[in-house]
C-alpha positions in Angstrom: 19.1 -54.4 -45.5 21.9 -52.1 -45.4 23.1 -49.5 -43.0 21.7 -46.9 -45.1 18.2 -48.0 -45.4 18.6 -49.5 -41.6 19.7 -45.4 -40.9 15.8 -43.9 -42.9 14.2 -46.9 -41.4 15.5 -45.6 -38.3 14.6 -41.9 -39.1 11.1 -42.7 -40.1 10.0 -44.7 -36.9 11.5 -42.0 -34.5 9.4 -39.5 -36.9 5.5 -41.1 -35.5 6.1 -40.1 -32.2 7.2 -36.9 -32.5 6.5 -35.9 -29.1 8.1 -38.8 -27.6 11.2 -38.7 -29.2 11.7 -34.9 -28.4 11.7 -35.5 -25.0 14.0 -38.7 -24.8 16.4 -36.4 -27.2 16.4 -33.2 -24.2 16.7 -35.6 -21.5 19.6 -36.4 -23.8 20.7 -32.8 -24.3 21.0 -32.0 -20.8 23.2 -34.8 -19.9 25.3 -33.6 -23.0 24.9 -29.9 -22.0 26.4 -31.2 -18.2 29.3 -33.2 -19.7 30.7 -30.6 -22.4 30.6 -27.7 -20.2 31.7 -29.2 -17.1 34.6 -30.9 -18.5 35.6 -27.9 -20.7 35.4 -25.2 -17.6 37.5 -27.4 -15.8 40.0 -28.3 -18.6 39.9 -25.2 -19.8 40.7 -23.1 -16.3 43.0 -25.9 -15.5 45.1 -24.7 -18.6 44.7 -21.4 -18.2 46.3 -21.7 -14.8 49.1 -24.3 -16.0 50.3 -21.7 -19.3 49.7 -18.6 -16.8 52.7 -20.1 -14.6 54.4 -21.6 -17.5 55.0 -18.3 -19.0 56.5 -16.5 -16.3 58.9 -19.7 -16.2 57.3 -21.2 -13.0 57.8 -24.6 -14.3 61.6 -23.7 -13.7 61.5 -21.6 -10.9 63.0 -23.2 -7.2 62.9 -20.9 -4.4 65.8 -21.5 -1.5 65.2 -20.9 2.0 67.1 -21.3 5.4 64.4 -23.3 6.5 63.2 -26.5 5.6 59.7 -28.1 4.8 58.6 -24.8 3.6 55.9 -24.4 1.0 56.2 -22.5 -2.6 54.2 -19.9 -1.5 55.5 -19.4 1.8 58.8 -19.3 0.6 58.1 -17.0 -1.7 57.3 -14.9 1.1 59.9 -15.8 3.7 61.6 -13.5 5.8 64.1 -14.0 7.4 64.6 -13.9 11.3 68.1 -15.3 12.2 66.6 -18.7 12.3 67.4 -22.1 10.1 70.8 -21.8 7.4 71.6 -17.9 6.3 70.9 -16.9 3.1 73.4 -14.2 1.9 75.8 -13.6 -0.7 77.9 -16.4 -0.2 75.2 -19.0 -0.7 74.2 -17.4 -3.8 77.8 -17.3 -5.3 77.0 -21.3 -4.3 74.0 -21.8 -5.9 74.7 -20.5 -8.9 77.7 -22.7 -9.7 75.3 -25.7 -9.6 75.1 -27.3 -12.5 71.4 -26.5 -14.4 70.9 -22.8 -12.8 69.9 -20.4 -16.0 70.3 -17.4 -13.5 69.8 -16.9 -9.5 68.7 -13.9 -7.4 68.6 -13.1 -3.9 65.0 -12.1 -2.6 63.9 -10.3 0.9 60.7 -8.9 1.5 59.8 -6.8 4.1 57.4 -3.4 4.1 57.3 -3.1 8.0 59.7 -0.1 8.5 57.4 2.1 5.9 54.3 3.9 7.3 52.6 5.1 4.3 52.9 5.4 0.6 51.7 8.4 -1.2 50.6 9.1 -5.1 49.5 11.9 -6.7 48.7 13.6 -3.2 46.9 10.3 -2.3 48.2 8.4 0.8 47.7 4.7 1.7 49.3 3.0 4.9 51.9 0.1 4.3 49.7 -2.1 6.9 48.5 -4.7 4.1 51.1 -3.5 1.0 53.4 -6.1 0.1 57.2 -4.8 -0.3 59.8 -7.2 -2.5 63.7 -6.7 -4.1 65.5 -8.9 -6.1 68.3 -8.1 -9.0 66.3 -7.7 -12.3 68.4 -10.2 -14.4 65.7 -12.3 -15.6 64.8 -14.8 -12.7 62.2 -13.0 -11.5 59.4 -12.4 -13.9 55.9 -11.4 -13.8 52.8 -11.1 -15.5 52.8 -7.9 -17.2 49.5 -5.3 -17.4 51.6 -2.4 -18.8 54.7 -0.8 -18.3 57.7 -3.3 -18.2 60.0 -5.4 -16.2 62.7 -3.7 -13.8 65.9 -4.3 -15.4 69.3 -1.7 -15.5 67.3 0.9 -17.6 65.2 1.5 -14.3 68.8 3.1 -12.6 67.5 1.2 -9.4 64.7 3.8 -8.7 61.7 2.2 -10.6 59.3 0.6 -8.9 56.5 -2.2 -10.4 53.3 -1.6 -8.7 50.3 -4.9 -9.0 47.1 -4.2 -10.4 45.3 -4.6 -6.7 47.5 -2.0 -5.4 47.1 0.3 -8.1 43.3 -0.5 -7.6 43.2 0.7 -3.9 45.0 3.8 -5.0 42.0 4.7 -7.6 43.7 3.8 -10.6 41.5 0.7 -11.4 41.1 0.3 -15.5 43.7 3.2 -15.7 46.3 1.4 -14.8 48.3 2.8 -18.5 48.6 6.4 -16.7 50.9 5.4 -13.6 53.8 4.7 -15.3 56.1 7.3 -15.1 54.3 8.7 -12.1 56.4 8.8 -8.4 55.4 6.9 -5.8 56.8 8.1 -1.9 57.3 6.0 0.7 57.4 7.3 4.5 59.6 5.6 7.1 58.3 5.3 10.5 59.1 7.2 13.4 59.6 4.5 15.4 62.2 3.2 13.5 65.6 3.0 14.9 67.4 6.0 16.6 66.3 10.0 16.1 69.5 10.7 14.8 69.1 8.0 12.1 65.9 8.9 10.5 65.9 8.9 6.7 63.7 11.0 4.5 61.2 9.5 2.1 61.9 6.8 -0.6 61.2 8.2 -4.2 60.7 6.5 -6.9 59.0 6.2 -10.1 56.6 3.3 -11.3 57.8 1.2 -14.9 55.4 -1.3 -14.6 52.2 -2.6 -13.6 51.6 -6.3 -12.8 48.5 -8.4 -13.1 46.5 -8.9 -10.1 47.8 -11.8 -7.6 45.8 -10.8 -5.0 48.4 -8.9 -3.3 49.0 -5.0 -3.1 52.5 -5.7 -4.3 55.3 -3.0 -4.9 58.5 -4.8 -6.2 62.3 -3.0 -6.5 65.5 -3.4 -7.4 67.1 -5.8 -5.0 70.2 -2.8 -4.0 67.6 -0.2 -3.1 65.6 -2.6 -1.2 68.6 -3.5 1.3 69.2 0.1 1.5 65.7 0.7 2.3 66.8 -1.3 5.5 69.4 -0.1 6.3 70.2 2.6 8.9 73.3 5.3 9.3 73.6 7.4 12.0 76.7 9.5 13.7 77.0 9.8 17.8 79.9 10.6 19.9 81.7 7.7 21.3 83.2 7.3 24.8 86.5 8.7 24.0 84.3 12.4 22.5 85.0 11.2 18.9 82.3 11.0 16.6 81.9 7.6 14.9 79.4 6.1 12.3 77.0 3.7 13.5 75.6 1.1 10.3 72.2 -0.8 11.2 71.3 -3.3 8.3 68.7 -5.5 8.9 69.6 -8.2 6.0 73.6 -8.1 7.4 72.2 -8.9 10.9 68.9 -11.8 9.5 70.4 -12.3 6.3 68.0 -12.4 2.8 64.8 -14.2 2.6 66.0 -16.3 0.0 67.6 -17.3 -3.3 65.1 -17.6 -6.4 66.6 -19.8 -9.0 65.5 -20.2 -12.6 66.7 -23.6 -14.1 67.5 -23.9 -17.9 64.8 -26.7 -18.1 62.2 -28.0 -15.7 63.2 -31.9 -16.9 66.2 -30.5 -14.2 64.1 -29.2 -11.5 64.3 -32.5 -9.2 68.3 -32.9 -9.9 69.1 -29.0 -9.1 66.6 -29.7 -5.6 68.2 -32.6 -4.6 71.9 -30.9 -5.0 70.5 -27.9 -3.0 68.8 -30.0 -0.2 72.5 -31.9 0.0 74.0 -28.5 0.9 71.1 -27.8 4.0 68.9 -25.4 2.7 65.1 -25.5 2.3 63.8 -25.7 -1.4 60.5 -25.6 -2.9 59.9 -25.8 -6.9 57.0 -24.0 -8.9 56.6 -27.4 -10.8 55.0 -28.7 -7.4 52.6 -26.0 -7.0 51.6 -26.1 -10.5 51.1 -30.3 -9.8 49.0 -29.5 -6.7 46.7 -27.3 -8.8 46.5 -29.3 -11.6 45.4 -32.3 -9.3 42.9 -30.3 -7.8 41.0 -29.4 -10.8 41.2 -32.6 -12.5 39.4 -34.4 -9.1 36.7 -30.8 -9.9 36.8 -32.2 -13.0 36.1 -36.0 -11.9 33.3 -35.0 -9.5 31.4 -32.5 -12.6 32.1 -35.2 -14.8 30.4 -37.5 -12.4 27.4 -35.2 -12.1 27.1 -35.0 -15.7 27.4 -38.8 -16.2 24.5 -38.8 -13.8 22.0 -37.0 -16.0 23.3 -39.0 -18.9 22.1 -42.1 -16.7 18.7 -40.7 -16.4 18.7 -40.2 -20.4 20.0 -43.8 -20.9 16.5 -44.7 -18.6 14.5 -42.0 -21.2 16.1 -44.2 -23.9 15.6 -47.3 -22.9 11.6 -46.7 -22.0 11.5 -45.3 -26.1 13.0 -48.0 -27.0 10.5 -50.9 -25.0 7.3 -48.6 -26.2 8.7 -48.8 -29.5 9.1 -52.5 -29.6 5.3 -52.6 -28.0 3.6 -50.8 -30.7 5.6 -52.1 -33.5 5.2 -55.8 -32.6 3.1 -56.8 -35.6 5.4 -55.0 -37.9 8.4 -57.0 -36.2 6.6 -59.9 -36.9 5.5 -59.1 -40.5 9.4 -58.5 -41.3 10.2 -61.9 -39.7 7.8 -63.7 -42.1 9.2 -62.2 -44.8 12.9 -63.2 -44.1 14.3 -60.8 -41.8 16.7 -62.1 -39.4 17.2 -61.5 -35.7 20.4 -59.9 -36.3 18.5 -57.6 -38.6 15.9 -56.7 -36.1 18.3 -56.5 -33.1 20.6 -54.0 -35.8 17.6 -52.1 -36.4 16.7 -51.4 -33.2 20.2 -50.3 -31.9 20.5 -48.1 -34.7 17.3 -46.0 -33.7 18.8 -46.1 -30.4 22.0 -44.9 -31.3 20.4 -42.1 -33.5 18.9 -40.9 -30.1 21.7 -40.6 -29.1 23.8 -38.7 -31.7 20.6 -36.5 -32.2 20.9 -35.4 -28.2 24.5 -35.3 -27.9 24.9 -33.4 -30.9 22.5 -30.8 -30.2 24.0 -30.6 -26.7 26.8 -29.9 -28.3 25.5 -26.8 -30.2 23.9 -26.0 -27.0 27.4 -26.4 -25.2 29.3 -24.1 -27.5 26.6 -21.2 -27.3 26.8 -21.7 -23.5 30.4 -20.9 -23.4 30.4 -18.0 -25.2 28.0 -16.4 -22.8 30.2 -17.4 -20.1 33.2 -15.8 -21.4 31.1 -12.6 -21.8 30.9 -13.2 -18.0 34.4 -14.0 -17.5 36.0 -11.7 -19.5 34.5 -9.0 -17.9 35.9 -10.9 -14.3 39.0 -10.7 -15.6 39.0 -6.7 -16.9 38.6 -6.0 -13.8 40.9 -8.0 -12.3 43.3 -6.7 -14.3 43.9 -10.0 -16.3 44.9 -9.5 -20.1 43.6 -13.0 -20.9 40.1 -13.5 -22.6 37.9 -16.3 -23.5 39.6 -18.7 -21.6 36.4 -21.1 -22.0 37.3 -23.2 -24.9 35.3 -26.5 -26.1 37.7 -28.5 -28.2 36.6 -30.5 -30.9 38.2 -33.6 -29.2 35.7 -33.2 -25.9 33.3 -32.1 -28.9 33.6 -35.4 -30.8 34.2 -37.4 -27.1 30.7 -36.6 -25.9 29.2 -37.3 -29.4 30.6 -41.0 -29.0 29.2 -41.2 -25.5 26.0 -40.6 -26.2 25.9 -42.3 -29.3 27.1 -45.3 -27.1 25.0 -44.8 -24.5 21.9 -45.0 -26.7 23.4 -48.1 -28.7 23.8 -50.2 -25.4 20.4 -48.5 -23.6 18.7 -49.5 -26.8 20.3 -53.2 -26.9 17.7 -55.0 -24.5 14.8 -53.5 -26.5 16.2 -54.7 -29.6 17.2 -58.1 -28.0 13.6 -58.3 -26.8 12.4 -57.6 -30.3 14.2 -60.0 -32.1 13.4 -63.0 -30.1 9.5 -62.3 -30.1 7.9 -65.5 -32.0 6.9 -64.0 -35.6 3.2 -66.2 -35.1 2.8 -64.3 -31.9 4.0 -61.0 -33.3 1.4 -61.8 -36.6 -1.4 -62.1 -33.8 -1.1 -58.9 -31.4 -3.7 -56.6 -31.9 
């Protein structure tokens, strides 16, 4: 008997118990169902997340910081306090001689001296807004919604505003008409000396980001150390008049240096030249790891969960296969008197198993592929309103398509293998006999 007439053998003897067989093939389905979508969600955010960061070159990116043991995303957010090694102009004339370094920029961040910022007539406080300035040569980048990047063309004065933030000012799904509009910015009263008070920052918006969470307003790093700055004029003991300069960064220095390195093979070289010289350094590359790690154990436990369910099919299969072998015994034993083997009936069997299996698995499949469609309706719509040009980022690829078709066509060849051994060792006499 060949594999093709093992194969419609097969076929027909699923066929008489119709019932039966449907129900080992959805316990089947579900177990399938669990494994494709599980493993693709995961896989499938996971590389979302890795080519997000990727494509604003954080695979490359190494922040530098006075202080050591610092985080990525704390030191993207450092500021500094006088504390640890300075960061200033002469360390970024040094980090950029290193060997490796595309381009470097100094970073500081600090919103506290601002009261409120006002669109349009509409007026927020600074409480929870984010404020950041770096030069606009290319180290920084972001993830753009519309508008553009600052670079020279924005004369210093532009400003790129994130998503959330242009949310909470009421410009949510809108976010195309606030470029080119001015955005104020109010200093607060208590800032420094009366004489020193500055009037209001004006600028106008280029860009808007994609939503990080943050209510973030970026600048161009000049007008951001001007922003702290302060000049004043007062008498001095001798009746002249002199001129009085407050600058926060020349008193705390920058946050830090944000370094974009020509390839991330280089990452760990440029680190370990930079840690030699005293500074604190974090790389992207690490951050991206830690995520990464994090969904693939996600991914472990789902797949786990799913492997589960395919255990309980495996049962469903095995119990088909045992009542098969019961109610075909005088048939086993017929073909045995007429020649066939045990390696014939023990191929049979295994083969009606394994169809089980490919049957389930490859309508879970179908199933799988229709599930993830509708959940990208219900992502994409997530991420619209996050303010997240990506879309359908729930993909099943034909290798996890093709992956779970060999699983369960496994599982239901190995579940089916003590029903087939049982089968061919019955005595033929015996088999001739039951009733």
């Amino acid at each position: 008997m060949n594999f093709l007439d093992q194969f419609r053998t097969a076929w027909r003897n699923l066929s008489r118990q119709k019932l039966r067989t449907s129900l080992t093939i959805f316990a089947i389905v579900i177990g399938a169902v669990s494994v494709t979508v599980m493993l693709s969600l995961v896989t499938s955010t996971k590389g979302f997340l890795v080519s997000s960061a990727e494509q604003i070159g954080m695979d490359r990116s190494v922040i530098v910081t006075g202080l050591p043991g610092l985080g990525y995303g704390s030191s993207q957010w450092n500021r500094a306090d006088g504390s640890g090694k300075r960061i200033d102009t002469d360390s970024l004339a040094v980090i950029e001689k290193l060997g490796n370094v595309n381009s470097a920029t100094l970073h500081t961040n600090d919103g506290g001296f601002f009261e409120s910022l006002t669109i349009d007539g509409f007026q927020i406080t600074m409480k929870n807004v984010a404020l950041e300035g770096y030069s606009p040569n290319g180290t920084v980048i972001h993830h753009m919604l519309v508008g553009d990047e600052l670079s020279a063309n924005t004369n210093g004065s532009g400003f790129l505003i994130s998503s959330n933030l242009a949310s909470e000012l009421g410009y949510k799904g809108k976010e195309e008409t606030l470029i080119g509009k001015e955005i104020s910015l109010k200093y607060r009263t208590d800032w420094g000396p009366p004489e020193a008070k500055k009037g209001d920052e004006i600028g106008k918006i280029v860009g808007v980001t994609s939503s990080d969470g943050q209510n973030l307003l970026s600048m161009d790093l000049d007008w951001a150390v001007s922003m702290q700055t302060l000049t004043w004029s007062q008498k001095g003991p001798n009746g002249n008049t002199e001129t009085r300069v407050e600058s926060q960064i020349a008193k705390y220095g920058f946050g830090s240096i944000w370094v974009d390195v020509n390839d991330k093979k280089n990452v760990d070289a440029v680190m370990g030249e930079i840690k030699q010289l005293g500074y604190g350094v974090a790389a992207g590359k690490e951050e991206i790891d830690n995520q990464a790690t994090a969904f693939t154990i996600i991914g472990a436990i789902l797949g786990g969960i799913g492997g589960i369910a395919l255990l309980v099919a495996a049962v469903g299969v095995i119990n088909t296969m045992v009542m098969a072998t019961l109610e075909r015994t005088r048939e086993i034993g017929i073909m045995r008197a007429v020649g066939a083997t045990k390696k014939t009936i023990r191929r049979l069997f295994r083969v009606e198993a394994a169809l089980l299996g490919f049957v389930g698995g490859f309508y879970g499949v179908v199933i799988s592929f229709g599930f993830a469609f509708g959940l990208n309706q219900i992502l994409n719509k997530q991420l619209a309103d996050s303010s997240i040009a990506n879309r359908n980022i729930v993909s099943i690829s034909p290798q996890v398509a093709l992956l779970v078709l060999l699983i369960t066509t496994l599982i239901g060849m190995l579940a089916g293998s003590l029903p087939a051994r049982r089968a061919a060792n019955m005595d033929p006499v015996e088999a001739l006999r039951y009733e």
